[in-house]
Backbone and ligand atoms as CSV (ligand in chain L), in Angstrom:
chain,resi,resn,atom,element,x,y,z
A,1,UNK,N,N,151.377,109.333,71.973
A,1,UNK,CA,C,152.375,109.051,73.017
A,1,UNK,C,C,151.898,109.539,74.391
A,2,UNK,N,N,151.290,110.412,74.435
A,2,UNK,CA,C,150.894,111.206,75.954
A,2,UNK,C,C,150.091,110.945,76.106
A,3,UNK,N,N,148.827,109.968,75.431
A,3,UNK,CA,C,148.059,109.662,75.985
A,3,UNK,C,C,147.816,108.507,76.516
A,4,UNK,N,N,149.042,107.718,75.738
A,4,UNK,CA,C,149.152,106.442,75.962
A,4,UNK,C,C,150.007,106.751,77.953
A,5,UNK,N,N,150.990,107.777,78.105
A,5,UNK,CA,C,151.506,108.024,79.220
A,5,UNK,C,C,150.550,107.978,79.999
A,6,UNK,N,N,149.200,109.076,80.014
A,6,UNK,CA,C,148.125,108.873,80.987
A,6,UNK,C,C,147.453,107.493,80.972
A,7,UNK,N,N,147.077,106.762,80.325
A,7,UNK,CA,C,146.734,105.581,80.467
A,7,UNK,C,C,147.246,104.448,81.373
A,8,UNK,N,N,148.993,104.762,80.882
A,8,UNK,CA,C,149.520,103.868,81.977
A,8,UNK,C,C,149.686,104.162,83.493
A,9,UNK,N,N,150.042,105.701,83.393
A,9,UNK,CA,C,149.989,106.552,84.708
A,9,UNK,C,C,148.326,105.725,85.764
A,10,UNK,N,N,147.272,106.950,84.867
A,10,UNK,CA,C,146.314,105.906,85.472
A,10,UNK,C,C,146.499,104.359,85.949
A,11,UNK,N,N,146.828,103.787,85.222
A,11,UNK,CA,C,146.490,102.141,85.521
A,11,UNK,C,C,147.436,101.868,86.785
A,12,UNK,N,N,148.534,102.574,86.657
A,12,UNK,CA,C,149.257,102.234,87.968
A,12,UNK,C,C,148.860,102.987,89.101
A,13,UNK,N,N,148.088,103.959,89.585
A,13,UNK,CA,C,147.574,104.904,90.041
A,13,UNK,C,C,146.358,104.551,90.705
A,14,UNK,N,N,145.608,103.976,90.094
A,14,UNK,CA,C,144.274,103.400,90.226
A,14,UNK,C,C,144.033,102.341,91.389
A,15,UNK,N,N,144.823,101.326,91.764
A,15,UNK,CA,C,144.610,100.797,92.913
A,15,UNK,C,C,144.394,101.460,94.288
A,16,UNK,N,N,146.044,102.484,94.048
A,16,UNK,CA,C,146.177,103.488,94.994
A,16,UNK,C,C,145.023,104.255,95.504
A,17,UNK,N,N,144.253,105.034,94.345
A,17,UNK,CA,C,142.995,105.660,94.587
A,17,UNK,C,C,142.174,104.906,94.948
A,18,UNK,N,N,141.429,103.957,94.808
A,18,UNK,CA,C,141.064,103.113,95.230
A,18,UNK,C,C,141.089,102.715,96.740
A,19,UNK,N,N,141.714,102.221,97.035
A,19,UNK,CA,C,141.779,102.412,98.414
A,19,UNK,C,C,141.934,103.667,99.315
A,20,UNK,N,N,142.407,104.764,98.853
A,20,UNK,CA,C,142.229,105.449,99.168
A,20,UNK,C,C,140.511,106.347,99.734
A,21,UNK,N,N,140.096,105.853,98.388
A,21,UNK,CA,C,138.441,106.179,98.380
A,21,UNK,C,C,137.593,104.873,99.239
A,22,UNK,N,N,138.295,104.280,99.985
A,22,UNK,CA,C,137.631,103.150,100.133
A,22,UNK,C,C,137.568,103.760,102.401
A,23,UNK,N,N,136.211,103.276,102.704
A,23,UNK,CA,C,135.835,103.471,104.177
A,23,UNK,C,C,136.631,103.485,104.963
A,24,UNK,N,N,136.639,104.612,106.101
A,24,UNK,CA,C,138.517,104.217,106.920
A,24,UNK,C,C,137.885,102.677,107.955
A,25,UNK,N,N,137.063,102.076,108.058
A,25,UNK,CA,C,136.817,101.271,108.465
A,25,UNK,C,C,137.648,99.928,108.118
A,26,UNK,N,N,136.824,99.872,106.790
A,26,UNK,CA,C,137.683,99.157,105.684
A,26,UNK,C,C,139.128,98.666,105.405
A,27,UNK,N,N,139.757,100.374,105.457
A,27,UNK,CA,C,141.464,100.194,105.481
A,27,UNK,C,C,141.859,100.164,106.763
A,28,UNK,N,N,141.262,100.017,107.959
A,28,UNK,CA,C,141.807,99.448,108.754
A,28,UNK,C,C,141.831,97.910,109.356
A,29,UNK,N,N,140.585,97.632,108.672
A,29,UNK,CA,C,140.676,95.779,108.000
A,29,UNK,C,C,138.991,95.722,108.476
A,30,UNK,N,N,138.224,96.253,109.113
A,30,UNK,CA,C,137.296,95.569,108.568
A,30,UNK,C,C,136.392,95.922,110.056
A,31,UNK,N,N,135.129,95.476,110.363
A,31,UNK,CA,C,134.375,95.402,111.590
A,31,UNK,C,C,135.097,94.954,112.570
A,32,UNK,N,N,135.385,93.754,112.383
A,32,UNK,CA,C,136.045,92.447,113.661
A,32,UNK,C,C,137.175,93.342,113.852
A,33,UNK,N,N,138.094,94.000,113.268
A,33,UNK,CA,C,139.372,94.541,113.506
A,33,UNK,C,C,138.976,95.478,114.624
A,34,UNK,N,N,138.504,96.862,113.813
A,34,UNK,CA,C,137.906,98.424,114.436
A,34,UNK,C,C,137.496,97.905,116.157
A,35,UNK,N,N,136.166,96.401,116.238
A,35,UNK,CA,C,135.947,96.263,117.570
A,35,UNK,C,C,136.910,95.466,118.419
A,36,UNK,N,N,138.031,94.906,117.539
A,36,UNK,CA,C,139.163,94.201,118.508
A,36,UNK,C,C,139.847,95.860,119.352
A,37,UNK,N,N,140.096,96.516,118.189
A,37,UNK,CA,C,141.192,97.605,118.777
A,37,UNK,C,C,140.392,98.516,119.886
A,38,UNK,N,N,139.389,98.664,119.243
A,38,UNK,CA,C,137.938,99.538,120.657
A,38,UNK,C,C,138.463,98.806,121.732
A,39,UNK,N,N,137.931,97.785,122.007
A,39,UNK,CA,C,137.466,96.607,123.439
A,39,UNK,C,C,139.219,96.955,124.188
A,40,UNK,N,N,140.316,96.802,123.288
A,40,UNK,CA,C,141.577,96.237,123.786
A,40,UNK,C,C,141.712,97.874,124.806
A,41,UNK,N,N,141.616,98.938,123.826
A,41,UNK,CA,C,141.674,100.390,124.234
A,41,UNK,C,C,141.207,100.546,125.541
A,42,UNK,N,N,139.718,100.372,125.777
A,42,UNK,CA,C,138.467,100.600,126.352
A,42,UNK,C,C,139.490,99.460,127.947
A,43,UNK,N,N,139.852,98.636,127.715
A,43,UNK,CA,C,140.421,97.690,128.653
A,43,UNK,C,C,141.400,98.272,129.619
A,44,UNK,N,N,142.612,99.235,128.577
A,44,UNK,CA,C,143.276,100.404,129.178
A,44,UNK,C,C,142.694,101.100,130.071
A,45,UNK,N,N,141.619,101.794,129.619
A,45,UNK,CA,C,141.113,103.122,129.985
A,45,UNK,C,C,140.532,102.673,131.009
A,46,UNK,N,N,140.093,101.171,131.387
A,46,UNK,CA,C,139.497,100.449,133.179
A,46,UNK,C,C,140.718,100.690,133.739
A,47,UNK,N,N,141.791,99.958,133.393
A,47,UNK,CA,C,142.446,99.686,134.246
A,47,UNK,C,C,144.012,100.341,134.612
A,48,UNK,N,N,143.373,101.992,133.900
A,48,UNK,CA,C,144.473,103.061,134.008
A,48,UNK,C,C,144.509,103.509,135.620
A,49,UNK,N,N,145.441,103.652,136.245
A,49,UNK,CA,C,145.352,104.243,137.315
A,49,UNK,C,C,144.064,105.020,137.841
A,50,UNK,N,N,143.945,104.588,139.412
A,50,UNK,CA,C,142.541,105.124,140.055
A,50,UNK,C,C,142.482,106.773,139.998
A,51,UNK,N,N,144.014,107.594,140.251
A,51,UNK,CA,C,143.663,108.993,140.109
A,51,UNK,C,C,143.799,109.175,138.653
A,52,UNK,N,N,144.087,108.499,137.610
A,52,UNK,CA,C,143.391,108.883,136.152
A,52,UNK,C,C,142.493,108.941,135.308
A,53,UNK,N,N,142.228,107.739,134.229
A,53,UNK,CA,C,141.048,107.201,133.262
A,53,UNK,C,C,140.342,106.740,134.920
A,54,UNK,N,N,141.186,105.389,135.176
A,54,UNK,CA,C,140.910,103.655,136.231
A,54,UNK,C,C,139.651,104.815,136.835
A,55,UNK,N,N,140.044,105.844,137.459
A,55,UNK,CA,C,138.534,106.459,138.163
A,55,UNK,C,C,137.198,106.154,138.310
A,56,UNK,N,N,137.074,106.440,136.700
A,56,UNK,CA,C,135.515,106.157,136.264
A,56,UNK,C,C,134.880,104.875,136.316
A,57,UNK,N,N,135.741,103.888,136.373
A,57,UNK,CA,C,135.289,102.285,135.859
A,57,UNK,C,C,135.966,101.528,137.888
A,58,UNK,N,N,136.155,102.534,138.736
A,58,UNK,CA,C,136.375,101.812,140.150
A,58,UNK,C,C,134.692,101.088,140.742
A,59,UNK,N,N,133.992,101.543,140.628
A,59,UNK,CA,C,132.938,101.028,141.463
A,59,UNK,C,C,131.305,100.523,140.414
A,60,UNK,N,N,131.779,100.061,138.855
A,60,UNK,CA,C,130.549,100.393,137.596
A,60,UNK,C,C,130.250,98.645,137.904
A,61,UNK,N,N,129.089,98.547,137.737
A,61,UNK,CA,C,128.940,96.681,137.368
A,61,UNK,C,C,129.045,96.406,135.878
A,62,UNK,N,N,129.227,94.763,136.247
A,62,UNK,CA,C,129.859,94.559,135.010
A,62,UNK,C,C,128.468,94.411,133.658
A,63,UNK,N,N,127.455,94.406,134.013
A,63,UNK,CA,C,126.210,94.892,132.793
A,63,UNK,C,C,126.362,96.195,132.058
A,64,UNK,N,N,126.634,96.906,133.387
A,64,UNK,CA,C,126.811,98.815,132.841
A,64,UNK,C,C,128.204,98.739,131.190
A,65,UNK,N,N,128.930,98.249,132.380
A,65,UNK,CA,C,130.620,98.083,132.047
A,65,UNK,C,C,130.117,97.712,130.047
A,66,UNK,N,N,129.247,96.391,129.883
A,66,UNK,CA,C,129.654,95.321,128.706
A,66,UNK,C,C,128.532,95.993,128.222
A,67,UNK,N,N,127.767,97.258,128.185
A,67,UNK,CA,C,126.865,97.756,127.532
A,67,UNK,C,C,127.174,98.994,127.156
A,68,UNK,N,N,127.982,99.500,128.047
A,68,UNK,CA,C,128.799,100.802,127.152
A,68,UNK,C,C,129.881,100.485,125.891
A,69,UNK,N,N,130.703,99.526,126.659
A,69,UNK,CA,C,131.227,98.498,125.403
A,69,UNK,C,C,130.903,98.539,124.036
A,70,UNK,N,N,129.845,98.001,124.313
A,70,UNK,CA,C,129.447,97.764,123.038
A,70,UNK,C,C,128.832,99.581,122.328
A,71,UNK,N,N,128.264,99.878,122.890
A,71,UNK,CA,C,127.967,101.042,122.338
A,71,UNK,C,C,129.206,101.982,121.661
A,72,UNK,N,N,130.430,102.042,122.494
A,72,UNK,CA,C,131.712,102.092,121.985
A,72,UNK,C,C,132.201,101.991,120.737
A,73,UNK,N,N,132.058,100.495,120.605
A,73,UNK,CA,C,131.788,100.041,119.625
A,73,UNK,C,C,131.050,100.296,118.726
A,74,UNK,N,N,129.850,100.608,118.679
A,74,UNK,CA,C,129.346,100.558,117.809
A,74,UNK,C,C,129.343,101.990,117.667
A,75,UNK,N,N,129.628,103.074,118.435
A,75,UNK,CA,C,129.906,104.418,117.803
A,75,UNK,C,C,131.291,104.605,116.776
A,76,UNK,N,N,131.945,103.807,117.375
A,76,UNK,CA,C,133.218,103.976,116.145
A,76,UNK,C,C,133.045,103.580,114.763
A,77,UNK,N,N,132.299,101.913,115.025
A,77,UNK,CA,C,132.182,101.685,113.809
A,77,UNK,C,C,131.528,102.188,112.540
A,78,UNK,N,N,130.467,102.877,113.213
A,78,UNK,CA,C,129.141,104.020,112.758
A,78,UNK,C,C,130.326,105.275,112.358
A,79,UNK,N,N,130.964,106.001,113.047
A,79,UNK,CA,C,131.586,106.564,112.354
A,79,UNK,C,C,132.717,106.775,111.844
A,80,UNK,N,N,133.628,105.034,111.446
A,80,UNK,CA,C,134.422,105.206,110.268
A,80,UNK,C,C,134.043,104.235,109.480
A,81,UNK,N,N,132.467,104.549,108.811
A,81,UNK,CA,C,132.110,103.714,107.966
A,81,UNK,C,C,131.901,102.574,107.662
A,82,UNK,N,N,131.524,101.545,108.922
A,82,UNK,CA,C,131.285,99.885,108.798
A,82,UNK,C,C,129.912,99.618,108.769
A,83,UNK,N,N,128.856,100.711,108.403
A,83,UNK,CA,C,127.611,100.817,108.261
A,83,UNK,C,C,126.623,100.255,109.663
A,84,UNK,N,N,127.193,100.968,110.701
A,84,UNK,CA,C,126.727,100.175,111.955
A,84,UNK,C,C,126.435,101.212,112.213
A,85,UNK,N,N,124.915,100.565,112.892
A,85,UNK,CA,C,124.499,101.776,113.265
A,85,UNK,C,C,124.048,102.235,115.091
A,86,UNK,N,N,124.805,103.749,115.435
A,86,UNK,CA,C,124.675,103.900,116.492
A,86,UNK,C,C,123.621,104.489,117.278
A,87,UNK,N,N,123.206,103.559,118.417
A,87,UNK,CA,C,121.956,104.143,119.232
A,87,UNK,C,C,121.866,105.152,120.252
A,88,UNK,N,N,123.315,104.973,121.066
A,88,UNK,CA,C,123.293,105.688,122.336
A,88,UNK,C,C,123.311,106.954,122.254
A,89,UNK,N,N,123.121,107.678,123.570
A,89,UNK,CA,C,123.367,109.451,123.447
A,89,UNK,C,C,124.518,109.863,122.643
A,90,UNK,N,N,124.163,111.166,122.223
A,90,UNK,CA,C,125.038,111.833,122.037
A,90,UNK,C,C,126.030,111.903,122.795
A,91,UNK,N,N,127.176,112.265,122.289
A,91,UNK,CA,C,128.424,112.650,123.138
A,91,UNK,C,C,128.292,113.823,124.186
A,92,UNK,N,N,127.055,114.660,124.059
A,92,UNK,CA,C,127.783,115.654,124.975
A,92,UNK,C,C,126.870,115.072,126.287
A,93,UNK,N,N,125.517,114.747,126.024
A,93,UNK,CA,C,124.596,114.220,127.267
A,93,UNK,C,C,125.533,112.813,127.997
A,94,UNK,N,N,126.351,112.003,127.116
A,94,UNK,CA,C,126.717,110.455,127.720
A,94,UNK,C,C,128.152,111.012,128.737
A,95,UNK,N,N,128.600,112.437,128.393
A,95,UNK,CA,C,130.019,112.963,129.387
A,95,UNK,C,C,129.463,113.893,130.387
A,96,UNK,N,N,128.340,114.434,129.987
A,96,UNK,CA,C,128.444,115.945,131.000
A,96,UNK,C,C,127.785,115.794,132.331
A,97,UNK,N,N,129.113,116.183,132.905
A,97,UNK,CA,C,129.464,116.284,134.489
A,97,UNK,C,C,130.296,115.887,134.708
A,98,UNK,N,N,130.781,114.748,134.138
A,98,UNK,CA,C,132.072,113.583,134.316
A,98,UNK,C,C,133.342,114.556,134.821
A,99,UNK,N,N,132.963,116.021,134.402
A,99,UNK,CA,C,134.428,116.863,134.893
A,99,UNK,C,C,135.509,116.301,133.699
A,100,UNK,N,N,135.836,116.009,132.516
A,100,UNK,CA,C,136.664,115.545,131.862
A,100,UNK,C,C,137.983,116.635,131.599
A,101,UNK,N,N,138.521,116.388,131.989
A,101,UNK,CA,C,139.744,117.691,131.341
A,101,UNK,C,C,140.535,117.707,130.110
A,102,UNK,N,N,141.489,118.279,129.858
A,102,UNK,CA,C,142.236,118.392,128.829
A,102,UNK,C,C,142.998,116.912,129.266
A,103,UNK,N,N,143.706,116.991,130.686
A,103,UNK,CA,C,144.834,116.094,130.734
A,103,UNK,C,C,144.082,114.770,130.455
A,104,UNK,N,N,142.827,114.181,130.654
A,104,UNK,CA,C,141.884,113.128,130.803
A,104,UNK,C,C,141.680,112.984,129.127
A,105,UNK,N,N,141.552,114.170,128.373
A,105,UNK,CA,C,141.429,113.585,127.161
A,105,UNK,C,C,142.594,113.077,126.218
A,106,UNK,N,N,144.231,114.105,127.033
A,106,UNK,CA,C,145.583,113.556,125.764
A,106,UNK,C,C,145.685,112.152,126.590
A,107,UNK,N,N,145.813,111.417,127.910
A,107,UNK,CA,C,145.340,110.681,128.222
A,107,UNK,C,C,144.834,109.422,127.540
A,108,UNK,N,N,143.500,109.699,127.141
A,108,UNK,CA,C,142.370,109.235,126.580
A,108,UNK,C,C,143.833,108.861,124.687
A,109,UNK,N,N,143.756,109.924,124.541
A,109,UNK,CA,C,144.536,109.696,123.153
A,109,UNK,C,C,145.935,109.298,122.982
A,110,UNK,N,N,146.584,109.103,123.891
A,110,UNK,CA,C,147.755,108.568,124.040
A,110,UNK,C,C,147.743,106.936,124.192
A,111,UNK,N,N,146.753,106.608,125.026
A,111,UNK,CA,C,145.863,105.175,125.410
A,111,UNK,C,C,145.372,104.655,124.110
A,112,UNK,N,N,144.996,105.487,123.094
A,112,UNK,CA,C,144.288,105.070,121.581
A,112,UNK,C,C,145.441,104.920,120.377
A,113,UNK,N,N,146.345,105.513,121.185
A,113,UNK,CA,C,147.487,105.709,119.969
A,113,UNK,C,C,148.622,104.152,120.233
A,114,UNK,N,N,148.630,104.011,121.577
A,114,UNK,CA,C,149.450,102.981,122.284
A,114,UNK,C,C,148.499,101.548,121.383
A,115,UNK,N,N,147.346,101.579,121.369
A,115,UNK,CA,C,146.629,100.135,121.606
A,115,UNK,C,C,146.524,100.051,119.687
A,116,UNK,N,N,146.318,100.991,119.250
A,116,UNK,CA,C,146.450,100.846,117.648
A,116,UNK,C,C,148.328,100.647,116.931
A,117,UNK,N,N,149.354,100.765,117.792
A,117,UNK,CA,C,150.519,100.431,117.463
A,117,UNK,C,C,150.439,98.887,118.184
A,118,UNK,N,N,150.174,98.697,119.539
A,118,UNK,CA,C,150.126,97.569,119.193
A,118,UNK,C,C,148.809,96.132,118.417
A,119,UNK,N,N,148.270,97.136,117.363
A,119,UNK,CA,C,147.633,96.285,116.891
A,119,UNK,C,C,148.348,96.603,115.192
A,120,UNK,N,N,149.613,96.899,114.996
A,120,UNK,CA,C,149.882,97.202,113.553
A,120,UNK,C,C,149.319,98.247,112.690
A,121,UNK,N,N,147.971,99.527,113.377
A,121,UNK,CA,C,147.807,99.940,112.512
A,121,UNK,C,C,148.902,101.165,112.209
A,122,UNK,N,N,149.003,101.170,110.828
A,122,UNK,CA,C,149.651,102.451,110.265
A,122,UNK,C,C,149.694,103.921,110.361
A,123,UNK,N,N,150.860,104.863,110.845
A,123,UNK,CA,C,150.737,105.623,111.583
A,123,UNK,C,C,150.012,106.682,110.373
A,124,UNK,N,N,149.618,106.907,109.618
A,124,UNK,CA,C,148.800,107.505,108.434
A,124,UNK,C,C,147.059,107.155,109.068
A,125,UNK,N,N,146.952,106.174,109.350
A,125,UNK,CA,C,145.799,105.488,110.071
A,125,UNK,C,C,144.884,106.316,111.323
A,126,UNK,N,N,146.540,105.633,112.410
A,126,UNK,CA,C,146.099,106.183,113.460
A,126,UNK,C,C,145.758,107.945,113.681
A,127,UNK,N,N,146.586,108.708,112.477
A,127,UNK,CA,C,146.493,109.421,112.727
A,127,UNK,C,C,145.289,110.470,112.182
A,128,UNK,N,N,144.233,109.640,111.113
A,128,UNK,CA,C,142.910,109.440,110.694
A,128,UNK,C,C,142.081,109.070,112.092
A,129,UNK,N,N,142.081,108.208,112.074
A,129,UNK,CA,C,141.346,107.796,113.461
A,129,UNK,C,C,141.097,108.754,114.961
A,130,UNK,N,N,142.404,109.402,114.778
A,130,UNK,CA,C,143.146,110.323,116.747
A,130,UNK,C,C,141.940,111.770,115.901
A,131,UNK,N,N,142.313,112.032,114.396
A,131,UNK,CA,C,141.060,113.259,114.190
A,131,UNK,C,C,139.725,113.395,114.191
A,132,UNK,N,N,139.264,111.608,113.893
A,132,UNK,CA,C,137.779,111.596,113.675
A,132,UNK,C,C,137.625,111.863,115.368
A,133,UNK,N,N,137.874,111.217,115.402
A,133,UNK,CA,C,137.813,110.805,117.558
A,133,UNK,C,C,137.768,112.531,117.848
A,134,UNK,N,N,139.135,113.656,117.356
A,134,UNK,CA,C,138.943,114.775,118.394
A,134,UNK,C,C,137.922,115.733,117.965
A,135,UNK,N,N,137.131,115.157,116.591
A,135,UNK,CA,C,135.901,115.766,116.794
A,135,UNK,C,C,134.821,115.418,117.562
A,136,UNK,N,N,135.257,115.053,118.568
A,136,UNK,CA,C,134.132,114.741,119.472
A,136,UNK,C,C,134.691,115.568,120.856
A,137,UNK,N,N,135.822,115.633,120.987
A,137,UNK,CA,C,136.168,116.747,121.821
A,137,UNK,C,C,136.084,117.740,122.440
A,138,UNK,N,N,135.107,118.697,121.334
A,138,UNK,CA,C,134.350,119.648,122.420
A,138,UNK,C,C,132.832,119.324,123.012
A,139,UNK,N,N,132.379,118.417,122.791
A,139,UNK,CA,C,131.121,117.477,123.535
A,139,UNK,C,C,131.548,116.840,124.777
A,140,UNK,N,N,132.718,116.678,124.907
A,140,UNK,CA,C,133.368,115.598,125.876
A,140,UNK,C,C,134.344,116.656,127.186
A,141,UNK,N,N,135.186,117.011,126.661
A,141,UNK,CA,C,135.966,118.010,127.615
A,141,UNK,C,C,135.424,119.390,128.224
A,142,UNK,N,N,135.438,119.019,129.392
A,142,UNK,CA,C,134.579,120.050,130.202
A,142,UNK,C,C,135.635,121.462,130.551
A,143,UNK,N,N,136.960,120.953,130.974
A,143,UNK,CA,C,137.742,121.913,131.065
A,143,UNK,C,C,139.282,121.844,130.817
A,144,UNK,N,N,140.134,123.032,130.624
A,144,UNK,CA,C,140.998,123.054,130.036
A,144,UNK,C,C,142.452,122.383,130.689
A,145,UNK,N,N,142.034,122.018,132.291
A,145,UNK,CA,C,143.157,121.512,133.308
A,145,UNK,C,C,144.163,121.004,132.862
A,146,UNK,N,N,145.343,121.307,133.298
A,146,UNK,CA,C,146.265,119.579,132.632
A,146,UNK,C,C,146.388,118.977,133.866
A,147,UNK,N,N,145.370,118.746,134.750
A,147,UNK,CA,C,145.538,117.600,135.544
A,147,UNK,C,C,144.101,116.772,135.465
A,148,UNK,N,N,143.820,115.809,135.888
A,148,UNK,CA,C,143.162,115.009,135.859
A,148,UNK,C,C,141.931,115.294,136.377
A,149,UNK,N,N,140.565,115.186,135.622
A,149,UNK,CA,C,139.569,116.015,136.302
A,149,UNK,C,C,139.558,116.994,136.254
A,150,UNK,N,N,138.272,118.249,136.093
A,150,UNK,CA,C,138.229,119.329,136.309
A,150,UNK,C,C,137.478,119.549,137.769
A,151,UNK,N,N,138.011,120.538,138.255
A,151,UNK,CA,C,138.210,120.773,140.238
A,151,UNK,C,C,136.866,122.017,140.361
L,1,HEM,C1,C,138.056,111.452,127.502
L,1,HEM,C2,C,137.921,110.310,128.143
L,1,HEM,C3,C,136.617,109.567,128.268
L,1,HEM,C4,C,136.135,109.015,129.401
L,1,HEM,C5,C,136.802,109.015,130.757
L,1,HEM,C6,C,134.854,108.406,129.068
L,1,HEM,C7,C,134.056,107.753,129.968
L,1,HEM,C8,C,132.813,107.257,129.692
L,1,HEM,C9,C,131.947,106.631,130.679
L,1,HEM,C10,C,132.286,106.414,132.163
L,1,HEM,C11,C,130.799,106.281,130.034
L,1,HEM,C12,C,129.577,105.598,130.649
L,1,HEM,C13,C,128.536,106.639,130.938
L,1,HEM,C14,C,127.296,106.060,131.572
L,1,HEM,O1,O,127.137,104.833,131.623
L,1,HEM,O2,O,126.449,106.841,132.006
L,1,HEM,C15,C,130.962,106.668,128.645
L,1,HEM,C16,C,130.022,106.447,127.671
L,1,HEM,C17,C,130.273,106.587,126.350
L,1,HEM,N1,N,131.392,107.145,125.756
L,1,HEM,FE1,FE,132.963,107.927,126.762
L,1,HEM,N2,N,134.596,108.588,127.754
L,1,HEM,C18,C,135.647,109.279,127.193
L,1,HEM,C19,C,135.797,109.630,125.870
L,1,HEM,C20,C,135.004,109.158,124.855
L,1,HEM,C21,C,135.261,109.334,123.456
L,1,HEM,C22,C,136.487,110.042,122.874
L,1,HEM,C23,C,134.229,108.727,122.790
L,1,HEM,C24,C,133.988,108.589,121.313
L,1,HEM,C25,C,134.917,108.440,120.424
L,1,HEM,C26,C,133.326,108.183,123.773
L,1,HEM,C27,C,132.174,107.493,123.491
L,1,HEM,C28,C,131.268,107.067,124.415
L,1,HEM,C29,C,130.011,106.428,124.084
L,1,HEM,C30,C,129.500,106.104,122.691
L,1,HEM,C31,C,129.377,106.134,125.291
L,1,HEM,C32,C,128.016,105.442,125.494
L,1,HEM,C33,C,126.902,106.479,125.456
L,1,HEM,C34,C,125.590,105.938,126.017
L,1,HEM,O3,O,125.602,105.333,127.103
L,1,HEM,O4,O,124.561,106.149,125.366
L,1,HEM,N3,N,133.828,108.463,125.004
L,1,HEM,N4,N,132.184,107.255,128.477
């Protein structure tokens, strides 16, 4: 009888794990998805106000602009598992100087959290995604400000 219980337990159980064990790339649908939600984000973060993100992207051409892009891209996908692989600098050489602050990075994550609700992903998801991302955080944030820029 109880083993027959684990058997069925398992069998109903098993999809669950399954996906669970499966790439957060993956459960968030796939390559094409991960670089729709990047690009849409990355679109924000141009055209956030000039004393905020908008700053950095006021005076860039558009080669610079569609080559960080992609690198973007392809750092996310590289690290939530879509087997892509990333070329550009490291995180701390591709920020330092930029002055990034605290307020520039909740910012930064409020902008990531906005563009993944409106793309349906699941707040279990996003909130996978907002941790892989704030390990990159101390490579990136130069200082602790809550205003924009460090002075
Ligand atoms: C906190 C707000 C952030 C701002 C304002 C910002 C801004 C920028 C800018 C302006 C560049 C272009 C640098 C250049 O061309 O020399 C850049 C490059 C890059 N950023 Fe960020 N960034 C931020 C956060 C992040 C985060 C959280 C990630 C990763 C999840 C990231 C990943 C990258 C990558 C992969 C590159 C390209 C590196 C390369 O050129 O080799 N950035 N960022």
């Amino acid at each position: 009888m109880l083993s027959r219980l684990v058997i069925v337990l398992g069998l109903v159980l098993l999809p669950f794990s399954a996906v669970a064990g499966e790439p957060l790339c993956k459960r968030l649908g796939g390559s094409d998805a991960v670089s729709a939600v990047v690009k849409s984000f990355l679109t924000k973060m141009r055209k956030d106000d000039a004393d905020k993100l908008g700053r950095f992207w006021l005076y860039r051409g558009d080669d610079g602009v569609a080559r960080e892009e992609q690198l973007i891209v392809d750092f996310v996908q590289s690290a939530t598992g879509c087997g892509r692989l990333y070329v550009g600098r490291s995180m701390s050489a591709a920020h330092k100087g930029m002055g990034l602050s605290a307020a520039d990075w909740n910012r930064t994550a409020e902008l990531l959290r906005t563009t993944m609700t409106e793309f349906s992903v699941p707040a279990d998801l996003q909130t996978e995604v907002l941790d892989l991302v704030s390990t990159t955080r101390g490579d990136i944030v130069e200082c602790e400000a809550e205003t924009f820029g460090c002075k």
